[in-house]
N, C-alpha and C positions, 0 to 999 in steps of 0.2 A: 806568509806564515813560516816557510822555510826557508826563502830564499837567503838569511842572514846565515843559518845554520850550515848550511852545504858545505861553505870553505874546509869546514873537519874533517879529520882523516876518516874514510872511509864513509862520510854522510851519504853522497850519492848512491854507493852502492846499496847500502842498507836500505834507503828507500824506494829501491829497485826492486829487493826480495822483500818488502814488505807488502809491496805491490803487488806482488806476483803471489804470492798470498792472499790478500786482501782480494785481488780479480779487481784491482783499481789502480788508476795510473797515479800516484801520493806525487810524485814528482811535480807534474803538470799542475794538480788541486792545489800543493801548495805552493806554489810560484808562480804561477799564472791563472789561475781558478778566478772564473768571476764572485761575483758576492752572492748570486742566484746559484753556484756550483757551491760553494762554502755551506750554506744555509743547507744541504739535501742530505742529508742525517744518514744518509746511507753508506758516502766516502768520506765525510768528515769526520764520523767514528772512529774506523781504522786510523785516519789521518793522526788523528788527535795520539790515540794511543802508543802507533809507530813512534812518534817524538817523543815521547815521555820516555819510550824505553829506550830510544839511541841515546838521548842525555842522560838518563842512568846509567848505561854502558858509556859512557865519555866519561861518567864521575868514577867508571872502576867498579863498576852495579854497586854503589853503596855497601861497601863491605865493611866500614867500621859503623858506631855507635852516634849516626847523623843525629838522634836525638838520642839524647843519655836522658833517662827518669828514674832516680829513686828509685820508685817502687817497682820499676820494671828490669831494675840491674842494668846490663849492657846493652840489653834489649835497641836493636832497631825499632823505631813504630810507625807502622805503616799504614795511610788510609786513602782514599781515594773521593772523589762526588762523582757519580749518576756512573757514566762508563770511565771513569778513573779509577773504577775500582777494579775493572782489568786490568789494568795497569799495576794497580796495588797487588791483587792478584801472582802476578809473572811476579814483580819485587819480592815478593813473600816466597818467590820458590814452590807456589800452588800449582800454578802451570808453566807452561813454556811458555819461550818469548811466542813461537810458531803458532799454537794454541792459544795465546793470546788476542794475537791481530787474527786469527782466522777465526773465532768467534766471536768479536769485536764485529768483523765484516760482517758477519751474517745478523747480527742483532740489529746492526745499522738496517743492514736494510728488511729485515723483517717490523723495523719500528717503522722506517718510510710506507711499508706497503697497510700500515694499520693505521698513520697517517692521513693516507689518500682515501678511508673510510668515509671519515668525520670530518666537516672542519673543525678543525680546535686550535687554542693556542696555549700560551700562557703568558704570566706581568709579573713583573715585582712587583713588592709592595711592601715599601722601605718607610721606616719607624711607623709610629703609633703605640700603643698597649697591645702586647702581644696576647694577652684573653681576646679584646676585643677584635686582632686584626683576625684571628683565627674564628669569631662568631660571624664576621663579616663575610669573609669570605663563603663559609657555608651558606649563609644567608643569600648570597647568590648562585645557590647549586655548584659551586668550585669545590678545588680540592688543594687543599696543602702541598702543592707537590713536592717541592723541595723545603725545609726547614733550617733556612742555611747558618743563623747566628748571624751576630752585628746587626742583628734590627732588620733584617732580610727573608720573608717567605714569600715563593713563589706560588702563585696562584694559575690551577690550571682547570681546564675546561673548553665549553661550546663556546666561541669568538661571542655572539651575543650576552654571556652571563658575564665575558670579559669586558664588554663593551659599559655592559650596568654596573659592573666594579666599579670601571673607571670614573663614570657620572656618579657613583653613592661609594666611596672608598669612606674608610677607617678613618677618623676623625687623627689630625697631625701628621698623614700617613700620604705618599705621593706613591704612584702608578708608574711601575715602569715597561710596556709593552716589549715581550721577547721577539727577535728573529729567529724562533725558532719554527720547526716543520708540522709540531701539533702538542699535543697534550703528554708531553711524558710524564713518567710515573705514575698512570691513573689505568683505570679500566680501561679507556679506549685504547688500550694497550695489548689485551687480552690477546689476542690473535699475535704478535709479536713472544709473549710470554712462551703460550701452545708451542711456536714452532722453535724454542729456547729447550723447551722442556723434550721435545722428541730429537734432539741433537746432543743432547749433553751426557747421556748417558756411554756414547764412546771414548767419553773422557776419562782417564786414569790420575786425576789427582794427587798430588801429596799433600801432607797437613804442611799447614807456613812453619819456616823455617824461622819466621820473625814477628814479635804480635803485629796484627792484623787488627785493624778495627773496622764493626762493618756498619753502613751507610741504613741497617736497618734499626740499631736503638743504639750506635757507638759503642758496643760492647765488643771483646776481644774473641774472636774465632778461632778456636785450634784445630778443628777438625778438617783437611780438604774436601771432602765430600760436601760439610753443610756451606763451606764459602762457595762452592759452586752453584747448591740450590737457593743461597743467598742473592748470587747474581741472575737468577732467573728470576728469583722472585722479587726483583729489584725495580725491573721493566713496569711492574705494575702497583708497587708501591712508593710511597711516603720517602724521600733520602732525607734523612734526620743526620744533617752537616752537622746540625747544633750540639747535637749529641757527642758525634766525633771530638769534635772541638771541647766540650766537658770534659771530657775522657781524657782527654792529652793534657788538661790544664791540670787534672787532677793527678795523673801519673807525674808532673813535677817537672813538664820538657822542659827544657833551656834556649833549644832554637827547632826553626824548623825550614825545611826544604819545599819550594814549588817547584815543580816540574813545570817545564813547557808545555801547552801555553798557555802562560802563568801571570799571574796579577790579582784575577777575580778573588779566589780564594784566602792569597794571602793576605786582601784589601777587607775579606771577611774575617780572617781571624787576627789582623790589629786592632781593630772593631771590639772586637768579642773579647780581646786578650788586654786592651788599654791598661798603663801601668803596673801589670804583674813583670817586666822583665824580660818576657821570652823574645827572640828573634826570631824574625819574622825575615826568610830570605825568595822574593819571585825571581828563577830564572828567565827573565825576560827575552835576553839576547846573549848571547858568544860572551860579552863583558862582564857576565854575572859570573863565567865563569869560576875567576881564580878567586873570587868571593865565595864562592862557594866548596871548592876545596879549603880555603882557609878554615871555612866553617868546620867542615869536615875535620881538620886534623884537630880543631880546638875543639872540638866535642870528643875527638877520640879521646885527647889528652886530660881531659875534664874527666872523664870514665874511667880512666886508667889512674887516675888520680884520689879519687874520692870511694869510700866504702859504701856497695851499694845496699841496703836494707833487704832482708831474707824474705818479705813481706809485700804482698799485693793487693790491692783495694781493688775492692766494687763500688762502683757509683750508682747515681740515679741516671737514668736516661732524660727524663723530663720533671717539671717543678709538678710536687702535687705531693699525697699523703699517703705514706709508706706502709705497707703490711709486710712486715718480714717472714719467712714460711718460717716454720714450727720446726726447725732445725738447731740441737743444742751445739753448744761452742765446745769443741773440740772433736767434731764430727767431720772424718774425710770425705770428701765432696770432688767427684767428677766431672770434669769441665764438662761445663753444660745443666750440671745439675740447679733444680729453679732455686731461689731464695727468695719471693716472693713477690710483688707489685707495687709498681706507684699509681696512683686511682689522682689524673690530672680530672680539671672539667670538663672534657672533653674523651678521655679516652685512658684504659687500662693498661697499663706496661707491662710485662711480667720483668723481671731479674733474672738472670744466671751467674752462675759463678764461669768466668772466663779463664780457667786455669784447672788442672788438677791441686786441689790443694787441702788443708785443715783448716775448717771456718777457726780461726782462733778468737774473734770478738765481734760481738753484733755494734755498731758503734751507734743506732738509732732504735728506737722504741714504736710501738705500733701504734698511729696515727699519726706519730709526728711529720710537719711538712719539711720537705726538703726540695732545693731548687737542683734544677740538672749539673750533675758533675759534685754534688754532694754525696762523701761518702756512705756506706751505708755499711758493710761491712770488711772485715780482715782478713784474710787466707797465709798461710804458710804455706809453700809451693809444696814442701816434703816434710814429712813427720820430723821430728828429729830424734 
């Protein structure tokens, strides 16, 4: 997993203090780790997340406009899946790199020791009808864990209710069994969460520096405080990718960045993004490099080029029928503030307005259906 990257100035070092941070040797796990050391969710956390952040420090921490969106102006957008969003996190200028991988470490292995509770696992469970693959899944005591987009939700639970997924799965729909350590993002989680929650409070966050979108309805975070209690309350829910992935299509990106190590995601949102355009860039290895800086300056250039609109949408988080809150159009609205629910078959959304801003236009009516990443209302960041 690292051994390609090391050649870089200063790689080794970095994942010597990240180590020594983490209370794990990243070196050793990623270069010589067996597949039984990779699999132990405890070093592989940190591991994951130290690379993301040395290849963003190798790109210059992304300091120009790597995705440019309309509706977001200049805006960086930044999002993450499951502990990527630490990741995201540090990118956004919430926490420190330090802060990062040392709460990273400890969530790893407070999920390892909740883990060794239960056995659990989880599966993909790639196409079908997504009503029916999400009744299926319930139908065998599981849990949606991740909701990733491109025809992809993870199913998670007791290895046995995995086990009768796989013999009664979702009709069109094929089973893919994880290597992973247990059930994340579900209650068996709990005791992981508890010891998230009794450690986070000596943290001093700042609000992102950059929007943020968060893995719990895709919706944009400004506040430092709530993205932290986002990432505690992470461990034990639902990661709605698909959401994220709404949200970006719908701000208007043009291309996008994987961080190391990369593939899955952006293999999900080709999937999800088919012929709208966007680019779609996995930093695989060293040779994605300067494809990647090129991305970078041709999106700065595209920013710096084009007038960005004064204007921000709200979307839908999920497909289902809309109630907008009883909020008139030209009412200033404090990021955070609700706007009202989408009511799927399965489950009630609330809405917030992701920005300080003036609702200037409802663009939906009360009942109507709308699919995720369909807008729903307008804001003005500032009066005029």
């Amino acid at each position: 997993m690292l051994t390609e990257w090391l050649d870089l100035p200063g790689a080794e070092s970095f994942f010597r203090w990240a180590g020594a941070i983490a209370d794990a040797d990243l070196l050793e796990l990623g270069t010589t780790g067996t597949s039984e050391a990779i699999v132990d969710t405890a070093v592989t956390q940190p591991l994951v997340v130290a690379m993301s952040l040395f290849i963003a420090r190798e790109l210059g921490g992304m300091p120009g406009p790597v995705v440019h969106t309309p509706q977001a102006g200049r805006d960086v957008v930044i999002t993450g899946h499951s502990v990527g969003e630490l990741t995201a996190a540090a990118l956004a200028g919430v926490l420190s790199v330090e802060a990062a991988i040392a709460l990273t470490a400890v969530r790893g292995r407070a999920m390892a020791r909740a883990c060794s509770q239960t056995p659990t696992g989880m599966s993909a469970v790639i196409g079908g009808d997504p009503d029916e693959v999400l009744a299926v899944i319930e139908r065998h005591g599981l849990v949606p864990a991740n909701r990733n987009g491109g025809g992809q939700v993870v199913a998670a639970g007791a290895l046995e209710a995995l086990d009768a997924l796989k013999a009664d799965p979702p009709a069109k729909a094929r089973i893919v069994p994880l290597s992973v350590a247990g059930a994340f993002h579900t209650a068996y989680m709990s005791s992981a969460r508890e010891e998230l929650e009794g450690l986070v409070g000596g943290l001093r966050p700042a609000d992102p520096s950059r929007l943020l979108l968060s893995n719990a309805d895709g919706a944009a975070v400004v506040d430092g405080a709530e993205v932290v209690s986002r990432l505690v309350s992470q461990v034990t829910s639902p990661v709605r990718f698909d959401a994220c992935l709404a949200t970006l299509r719908d701000l208007g990106v043009t291309a996008v960045l994987e961080l190391p190590p990369a593939g899955a995601l952006a293999g999900l949102a080709k999937r999800e993004w088919k012929g709208t355009g966007i680019e779609v860039l996995a930093l695989s290895g060293p040779a994605d490099l300067d494809r990647a800086r090129e991305l970078i300056a041709a999106e700065r250039g595209r920013a710096e080029g084009e007038h960005a609109p004064d204007w921000r949408v709200v979307v839908s988080p999920v497909r289902g029928t809309v109630s907008p809150a009883e909020v008139p159009e030209g009412t200033h609205l404090p990021a955070g503030s609700p706007l009202g629910c989408v009511r799927s078959r399965r489950e009630e959304v609330k809405v917030s307005a992701g920005y300080d801003g003036v609702l200037a236009e409802w663009l939906v009516q009360d009942g109507d259906l709308v699919d995720a990443g369909d807008p729903i209302a307008r804001l003005y960041p500032e009066v005029s």
